[in-house]
C-alpha positions, 0 to 999 in steps of 0.5 A: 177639468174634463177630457176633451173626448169625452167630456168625463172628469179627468180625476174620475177617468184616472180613479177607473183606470186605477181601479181595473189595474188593482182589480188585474192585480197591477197596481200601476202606480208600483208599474214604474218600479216594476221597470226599474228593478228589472234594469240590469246591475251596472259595475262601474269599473276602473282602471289605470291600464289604457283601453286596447290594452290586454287587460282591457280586451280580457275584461271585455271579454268577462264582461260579455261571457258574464252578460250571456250567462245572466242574460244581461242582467249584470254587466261591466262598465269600463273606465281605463286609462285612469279617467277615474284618476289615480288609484287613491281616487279611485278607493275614495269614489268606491266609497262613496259609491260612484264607482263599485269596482277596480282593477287595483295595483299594490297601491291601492290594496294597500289603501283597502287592505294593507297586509296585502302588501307583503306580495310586493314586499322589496327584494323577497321573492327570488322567482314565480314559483316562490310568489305562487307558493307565498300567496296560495300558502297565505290565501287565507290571510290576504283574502280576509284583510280584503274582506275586513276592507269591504271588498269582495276578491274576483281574482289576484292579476300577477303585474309583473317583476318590476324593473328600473329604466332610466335615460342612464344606465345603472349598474348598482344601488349607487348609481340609483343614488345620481339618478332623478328616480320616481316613487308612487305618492303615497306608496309606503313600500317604494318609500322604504325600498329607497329608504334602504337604498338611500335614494331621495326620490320624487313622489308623484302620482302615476297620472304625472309620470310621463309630463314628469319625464318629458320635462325632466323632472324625472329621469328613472322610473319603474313598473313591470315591463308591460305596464310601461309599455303600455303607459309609453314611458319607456319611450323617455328612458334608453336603460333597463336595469335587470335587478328587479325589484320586486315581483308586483300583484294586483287583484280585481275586487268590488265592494262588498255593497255592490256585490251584495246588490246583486242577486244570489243566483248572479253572483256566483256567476260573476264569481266563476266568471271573474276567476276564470278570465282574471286566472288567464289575465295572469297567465298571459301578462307572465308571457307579455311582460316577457314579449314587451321586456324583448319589444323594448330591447328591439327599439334600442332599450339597453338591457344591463347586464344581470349583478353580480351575486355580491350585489344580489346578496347586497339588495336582498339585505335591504330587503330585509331592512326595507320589510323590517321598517314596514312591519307593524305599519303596513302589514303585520310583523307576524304575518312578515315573519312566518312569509319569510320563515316559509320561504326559508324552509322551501329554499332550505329543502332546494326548492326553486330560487333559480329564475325569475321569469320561470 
């Protein structure tokens, strides 16, 4: 074969051309994987929480602080809304590399890192403070068993205190017992906080949660107030039982392979970056789950009435029991013990303990 301009072998062209780019010192076969490494690296995001959401302009906001600082050479791609699915498939597609990071709920730490799951524990924190002081007192524990998971923490995102609402109301464990009440499928800490409660309810993904209640199957779920305000699932419930259950975390973590795909240098700045945006997430979802709590009361949400302390003293021996039933399966009993023996000893010395919205 010849070239049609020149009449010179088309092998003999190519061999020459080789030849003046290992004389430059390009080889230009390895051109191409030259262009290659120089693409930026692409963190596949997910997320249940909807686009438009806070969460998501907070995380836009990281994603394009953190592309200026590495001049684009590591960015964020975002899938919200649970595209990806519920969080169990989204662990699943992490592991397999489809994905590399997430914004995770309790349950899908408890799928990373299990241990984990003492911040949402049942009826243990009686307000902000108290939770602040567990996970600053105990960062220790929990970052490691998100390392022996496989992942890297880029920052804890407070959810809320985790409200009932239902289309009755409720005024005491009982009247949980009538209602057609939600649990997360596969969630071990609702099961055992309803196993405390002798409620039977329907396990569901959070995906199936809003068809759930329009059909009726379902008739009471929870969450943080912002969370159900963002998933609309308030719009199927007319009562907000003020007895929070718990007060819910969550982090942002990324799989330690993809974190180690990145270079050094950027790195750190993803680090700084994360923590700064996903500390201010925190601060701001305290004030909005305040705002959505009173936004839903405004389109006709009934608040109940706060129980009575009898009642309060009655939720926190669950709580006991619900912990106890998850010690030595979910997280380890020590770990349990010394959390509650901390907390003990700082409302032994009149520290805190007054008001959950503090």
């Amino acid at each position: 074969m010849t070239c049609s301009n020149s009449g010179t072998p088309y092998s003999i062209r190519l061999l020459a051309l080789l030849g003046r780019g290992i004389k430059y010192g390009v080889p230009i076969l390895f051109l191409g994987a030259a262009a290659r490494a120089a693409d930026p690296v692409v963190i596949k995001f997910a997320t249940l929480a909807p686009d438009g959401s806070t969460w998501m302009k907070v995380m836009s906001e990281l994603n394009t602080e953190l592309q200026a600082k590495t001049s684009g050479r590591v960015k964020f791609k975002f899938y919200p809304g649970g595209v990806q699915g519920d969080e169990t498939d989204v662990v699943k597609k992490i592991r397999i590399g489809q994905l590399h990071a997430a914004g995770f709920t309790g349950v899908g730490l408890g799928q990373i890192a299990p241990a984990v799951r003492i911040l949402d524990a049942p009826w243990l924190f009686r307000d902000n403070a108290e939770a602040d002081y567990i996970r600053q007192t105990f960062a220790k524990d929990l970052v490691s068993a998100i390392e022996k998971g496989g992942y890297v923490l880029l920052g804890w995102t407070e959810l809320g205190w985790v409200y009932v609402f239902s289309r009755e109301p409720i005024a005491a464990p009982e009247d949980m017992k009538k209602a057609k009440m939600w649990a997360w499928e596969s969630d071990p800490i609702a099961q055992a906080a309803y196993k405390a409660l002798g409620v039977n309810p329907r396990p569901l993904s959070v995906v199936d949660v809003m068809s759930s209640l329009e059909t009726g199957m379902i008739d009471a779920v929870y969450g943080p107030p912002m969370g159900v305000t963002a998933l609309q699932w308030f719009r199927r419930t007319k009562h907000i039982y003020d007895a929070p259950i718990a007060d819910s975390m969550g982090a942002v973590l990324i799989s330690r392979k993809a974190f180690d795909a990145i270079p050094e240098a950027d790195r750190k700045v993803l680090l700084d970056v994360a923590a700064r945006h996903i500390k201010r997430l925190s601060e701001l979802s305290r004030r909005e789950n305040e705002e959505a709590l009173a936004a839903m009361r405004k389109q006709g949400l009934v608040l109940s009435a706060r129980p009575s302390s009898e009642v309060v003293k009655r939720y926190e021996e669950m709580g006991v029991q619900a912990r106890r039933e998850l010690a030595g399966k979910l997280y380890p009993a020590e770990l349990l013990d010394r959390v509650e023996k901390s907390l003990a000893e700082r409302r032994a010395k009149g520290t805190g303990g007054k008001n959950k919205k503090g």
